[in-house]
N, C-alpha and C positions, 0 to 999 in steps of 0.2 A: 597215349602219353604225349607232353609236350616238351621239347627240349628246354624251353625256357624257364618250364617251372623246374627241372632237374637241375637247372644253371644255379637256380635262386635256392634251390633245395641244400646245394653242396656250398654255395657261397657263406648261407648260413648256419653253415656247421652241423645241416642235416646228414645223416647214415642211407645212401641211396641200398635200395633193396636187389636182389640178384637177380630179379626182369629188371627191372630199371639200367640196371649195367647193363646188361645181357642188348637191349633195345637201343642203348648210345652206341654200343660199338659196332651192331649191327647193323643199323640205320648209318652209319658216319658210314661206313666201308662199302655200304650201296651209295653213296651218295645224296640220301637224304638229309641227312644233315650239314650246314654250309662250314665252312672251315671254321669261318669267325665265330661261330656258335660252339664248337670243341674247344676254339682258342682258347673262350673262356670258362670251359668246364675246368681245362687244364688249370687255368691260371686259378680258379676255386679249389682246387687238389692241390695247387701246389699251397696255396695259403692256408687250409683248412687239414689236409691230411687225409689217409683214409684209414679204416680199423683193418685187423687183419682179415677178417671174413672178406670186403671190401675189394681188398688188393687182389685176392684171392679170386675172386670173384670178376673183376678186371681181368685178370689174367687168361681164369678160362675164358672168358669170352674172347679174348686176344687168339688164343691158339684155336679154337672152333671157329675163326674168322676163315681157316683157311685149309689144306692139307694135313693131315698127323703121320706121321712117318710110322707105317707099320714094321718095326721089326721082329716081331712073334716067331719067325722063318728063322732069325740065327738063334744058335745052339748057345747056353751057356750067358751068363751074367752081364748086360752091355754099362757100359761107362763111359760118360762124357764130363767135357771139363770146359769150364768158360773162363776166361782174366777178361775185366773190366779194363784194358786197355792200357798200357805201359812202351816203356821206350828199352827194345834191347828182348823183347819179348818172346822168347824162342822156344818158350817152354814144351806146349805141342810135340812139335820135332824130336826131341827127348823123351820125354812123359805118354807120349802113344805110343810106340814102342818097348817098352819098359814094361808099361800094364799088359802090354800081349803079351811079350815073353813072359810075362808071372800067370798067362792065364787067361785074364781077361778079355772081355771084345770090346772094341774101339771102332763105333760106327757115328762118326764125326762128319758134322756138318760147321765148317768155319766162314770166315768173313777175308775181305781184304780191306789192305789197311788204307786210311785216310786220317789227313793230317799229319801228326808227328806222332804216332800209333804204326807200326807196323802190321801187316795180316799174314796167319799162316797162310791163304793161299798166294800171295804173293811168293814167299820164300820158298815154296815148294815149285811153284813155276821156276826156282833156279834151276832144277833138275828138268833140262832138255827132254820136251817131249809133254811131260808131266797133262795128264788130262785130269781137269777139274769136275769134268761134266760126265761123266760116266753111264749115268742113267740107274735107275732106283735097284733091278734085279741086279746088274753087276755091282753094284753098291755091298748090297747085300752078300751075293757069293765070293766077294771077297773080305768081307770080314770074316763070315764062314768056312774061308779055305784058308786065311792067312792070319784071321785073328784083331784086323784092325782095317779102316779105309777112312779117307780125309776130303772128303768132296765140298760144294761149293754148296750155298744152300736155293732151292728152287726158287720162283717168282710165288709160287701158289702157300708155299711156308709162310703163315704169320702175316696175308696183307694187310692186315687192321693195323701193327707194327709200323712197317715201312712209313703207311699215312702218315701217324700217330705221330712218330721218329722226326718225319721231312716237317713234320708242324711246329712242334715242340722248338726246333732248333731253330725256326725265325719269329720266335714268340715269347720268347725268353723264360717259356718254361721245361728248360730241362732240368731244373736238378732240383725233383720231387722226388723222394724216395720212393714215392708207391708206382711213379710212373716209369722211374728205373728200373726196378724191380720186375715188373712188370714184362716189361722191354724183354728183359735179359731172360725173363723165367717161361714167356712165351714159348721163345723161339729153342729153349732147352726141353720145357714140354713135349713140342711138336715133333721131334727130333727123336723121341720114343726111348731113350737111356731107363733104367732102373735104379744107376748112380750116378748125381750130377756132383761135381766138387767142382769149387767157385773159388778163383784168386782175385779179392776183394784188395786193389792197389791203394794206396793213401801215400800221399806226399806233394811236393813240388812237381811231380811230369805224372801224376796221374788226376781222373778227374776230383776223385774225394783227396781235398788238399789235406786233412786233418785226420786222424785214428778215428775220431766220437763219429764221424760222417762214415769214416767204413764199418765200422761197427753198425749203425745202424744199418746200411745197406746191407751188410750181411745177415744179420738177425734177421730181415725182413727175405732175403733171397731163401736161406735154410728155412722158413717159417712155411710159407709158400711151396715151396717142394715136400717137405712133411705133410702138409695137411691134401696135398694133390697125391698124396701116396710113395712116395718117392726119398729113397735113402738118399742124403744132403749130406753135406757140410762143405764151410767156408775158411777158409785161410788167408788171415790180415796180413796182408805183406806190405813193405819200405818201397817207395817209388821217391825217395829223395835224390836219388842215380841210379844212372842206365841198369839194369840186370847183365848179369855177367859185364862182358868188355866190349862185343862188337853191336855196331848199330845199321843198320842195312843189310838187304833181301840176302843175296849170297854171301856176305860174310857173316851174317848171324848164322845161317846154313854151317858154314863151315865152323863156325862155334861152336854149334851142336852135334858135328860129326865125334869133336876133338870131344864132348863132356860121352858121349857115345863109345867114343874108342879107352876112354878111361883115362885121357891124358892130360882133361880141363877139370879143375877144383872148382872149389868158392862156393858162390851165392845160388849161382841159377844151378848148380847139380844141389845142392842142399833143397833148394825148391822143387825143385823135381821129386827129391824122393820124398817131402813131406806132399805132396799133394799125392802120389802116388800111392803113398802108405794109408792117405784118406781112403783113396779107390779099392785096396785089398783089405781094409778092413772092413769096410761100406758092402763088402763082396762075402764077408763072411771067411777069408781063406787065411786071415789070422787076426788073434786080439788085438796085439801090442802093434804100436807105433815103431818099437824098435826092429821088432820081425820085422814086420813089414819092411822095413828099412833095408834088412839085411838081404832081402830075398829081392828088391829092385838092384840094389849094387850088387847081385849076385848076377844079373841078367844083361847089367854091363861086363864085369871081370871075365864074363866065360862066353863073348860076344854074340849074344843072342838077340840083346837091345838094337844092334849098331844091324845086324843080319835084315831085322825083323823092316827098321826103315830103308834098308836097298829091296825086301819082300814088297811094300807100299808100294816104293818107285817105282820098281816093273811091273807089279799088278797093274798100275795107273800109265800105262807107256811113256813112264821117263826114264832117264838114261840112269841106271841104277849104279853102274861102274863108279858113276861119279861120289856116290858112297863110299867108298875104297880109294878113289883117287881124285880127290878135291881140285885138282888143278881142270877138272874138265869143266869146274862151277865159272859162272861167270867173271872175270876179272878187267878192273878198270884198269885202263891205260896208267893211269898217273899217281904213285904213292909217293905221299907227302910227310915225312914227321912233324912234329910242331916241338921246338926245344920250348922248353917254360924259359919265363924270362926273370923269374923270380924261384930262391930258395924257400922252402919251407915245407909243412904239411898241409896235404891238401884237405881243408874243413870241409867243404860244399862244393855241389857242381850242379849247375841250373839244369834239371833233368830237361825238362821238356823243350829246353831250348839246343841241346842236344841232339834231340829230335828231330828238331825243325830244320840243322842243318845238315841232316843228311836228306831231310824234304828238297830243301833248295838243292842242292848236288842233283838231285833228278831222281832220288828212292823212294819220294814219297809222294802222294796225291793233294791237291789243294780241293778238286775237285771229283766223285766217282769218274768222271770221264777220262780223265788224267792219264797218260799212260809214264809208268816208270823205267825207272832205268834199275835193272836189277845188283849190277858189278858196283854200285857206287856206294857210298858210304864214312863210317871212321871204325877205327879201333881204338879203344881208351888202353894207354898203359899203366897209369894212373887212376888209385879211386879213393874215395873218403878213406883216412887215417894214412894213408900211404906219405913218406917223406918222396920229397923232390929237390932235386940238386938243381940248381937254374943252368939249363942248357940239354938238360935231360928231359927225353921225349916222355910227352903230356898225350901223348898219342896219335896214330897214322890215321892221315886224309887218306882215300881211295875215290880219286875225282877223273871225270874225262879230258879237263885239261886244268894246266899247270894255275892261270890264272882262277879257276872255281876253288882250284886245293887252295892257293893261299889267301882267298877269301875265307874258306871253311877254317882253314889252320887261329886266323886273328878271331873269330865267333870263338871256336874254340878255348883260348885262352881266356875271352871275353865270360866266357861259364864260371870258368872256375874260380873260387875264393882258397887265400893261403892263410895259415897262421904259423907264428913261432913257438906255439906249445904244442906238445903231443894231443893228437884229436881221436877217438874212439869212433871207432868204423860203428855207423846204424844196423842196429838189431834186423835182419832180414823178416822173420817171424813176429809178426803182434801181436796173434791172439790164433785159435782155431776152434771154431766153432762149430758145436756136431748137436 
């Protein structure tokens, strides 16, 4: 085969065959193929599209580039959960404990964050000690003895990916559905779950800016794990503001102790237990959405949830106390309120620029090299539909010195929009998809 006639094959809207894929991704991840030769496959996938066979077909080639995580060895139904990327994104922390306590295993391989995207293992390194790296058998024996484990994903996981990934993103094609999809369904593949559930984000601070874009993504993420054998389903969620209130490593930590101990309401425990109630019914251990419901808020009220993530911490040698007593988490020298300087309702808050400024505070990475600063951050007290009094806090800087906070405090303000009519808070929930 030649790569140039498969270039010419897919630019003209040809159906490449499953050696033909199987041979690009092959040959590219040995090196036979030059980068600028893939540039332009991709930039023909992104114009052109691929069918689901196609994508499919992409994908497995993607995951047999590399490792497939044998889990056969743990006992009992495993479940993993991917978000496509958000600001305030704490879910994890919550949501993997919850499904162990109902049951389930939780043999999870995460990312860390870059850009104005947070990473669970970031936030879990707020827990002093916290080993990302564990190695594949204690991986294992601890989902097996405790029911869930959250480690770092190998170099050998999905290399055709990483390529692919570092390509895409100085070539201006990343945002082809099939090469998303793709991306995201590799590395859930290889990672060996029986239940994948996918928070498919849409808005202003996520990448799919619009619903019709997450929907698509998601039909095509569910499509692909159905046809690979594998119980799916997607959940379209609001990325038009932060999830829940805190943004940064250790205080989003302690966010999720607080939705953990049963003391925090709202958006991100409502997401929790709808993506949760995916995974036990994805598991067979009940029909209804609403059981399910009932039976993850049962595993917070009778502290099994909150038990099972200090179980993680000291399986993983971090300081697990600090589940129980938050003050041992990270904490920045310097809190900041930001009074608003205007009455009104708050309409909008520029999510991702939100983000960004707990990036610049030092919580987030411009680059993977990057190193962060975990105690920094904001807390929103403020969120769409909420009234504001002008001189009431729009919410806490968490900066290392006083001059970064009152940089962060004016960005701040600089997000958010006011109106003088009552404004109806955005639907958390768009769609879910099974």
């Amino acid at each position: 085969m030649l790569m140039t006639d498969l270039i010419a094959k897919k630019r003209d809207g040809g159906e490449l065959s499953t050696e033909e894929i199987r041979f690009v991704i092959n040959d590219y991840v040995h090196g036979k193929i030059a980068d600028y030769q893939m540039s332009a496959m991709c930039m023909a996938i992104l114009f052109r599209g691929m069918t689901d066979r196609e994508t499919l077909d992409l994908t497995m080639a993607m995951v047999h580039s590399g490792d497939v995580v044998d889990l056969s060895s743990i006992k009992g139904v495993k479940a993993d959960k991917h978000s496509t990327g958000g600001v305030g994104d704490k879910t994890s922390l919550i949501l993997c404990p919850m499904v162990a306590a109902c049951g389930l295993r939780v043999a999870k391989m995460s990312g860390r964050g870059l850009g104005h995207t947070g990473g669970t293992l970031d936030k879990l390194e707020s827990f002093t000690g916290y080993n990302i790296s564990i190695g594949e058998k204690r991986f294992i024996d601890n989902v097996n003895r405790i029911g869930l484990s959250l480690i770092g994903q190998t170099a050998d996981i999905v290399p055709a990916d990483k390529k692919l990934y570092a390509l895409r993103d100085v070539t201006g094609t990343v945002p082809s559905i099939p090469l998303i999809a793709s991306s995201i369904m590799s590395k859930k593949l290889a990672s060996g779950a029986d239940i994948i559930v996918l928070d498919v984000k849409c808005g202003n601070g996520a990448f799919m800016k619009n619903e019709k874009q997450a929907w698509e993504l998601a039909r095509s993420l569910t499509r692909i794990g159905k046809l690979a054998g594998k119980k799916c389903a997607a959940v379209i969620t609001d990325m038009n503001q932060p999830l829940g209130r805190a943004v940064g490593n250790a205080l989003e930590v302690k966010e999720a102790i607080s939705v953990l101990q049963g003391e925090t309401k709202g958006d991100l425990l409502e997401l929790c237990l709808t993506l949760g109630g995916c995974m036990l019914i994805g598991a067979d251990i009940t029909e209804e959405m609403e059981d399910a419901q009932k039976m993850l808020q049962e595993a917070i009220d009778s502290g099994a949830a909150l038990d099972k993530l200090a179980q993680l911490v000291s399986a993983q040698d971090g300081d697990a106390q600090a589940v129980y007593d938050t003050s041992r988490l990270p904490l920045a020298p310097v809190q900041l309120e930001v009074p608003s300087k205007i009455s009104g309702y708050l309409s909008h808050i520029e999510c991702e620029k939100v983000g960004l400024i707990s990036m610049h505070l030092g919580g987030g990475r411009a680059t993977k090299e990057d190193k962060i600063d975990l105690s920094v951050g904001l807390v929103l007290n403020k969120k769409v539909g909420d009234h504001v009094e002008s001189g009431e806090s729009l919410g806490t800087i968490h900066a290392q010195t006083m001059e970064s906070a009152q940089e962060a405090a004016q960005l701040l303000r600089d997000c958010c929009t006011f109106s003088n009519a009552p404004v109806e808070p955005p639907k958390l929930i768009k769609d879910i998809i099974v």
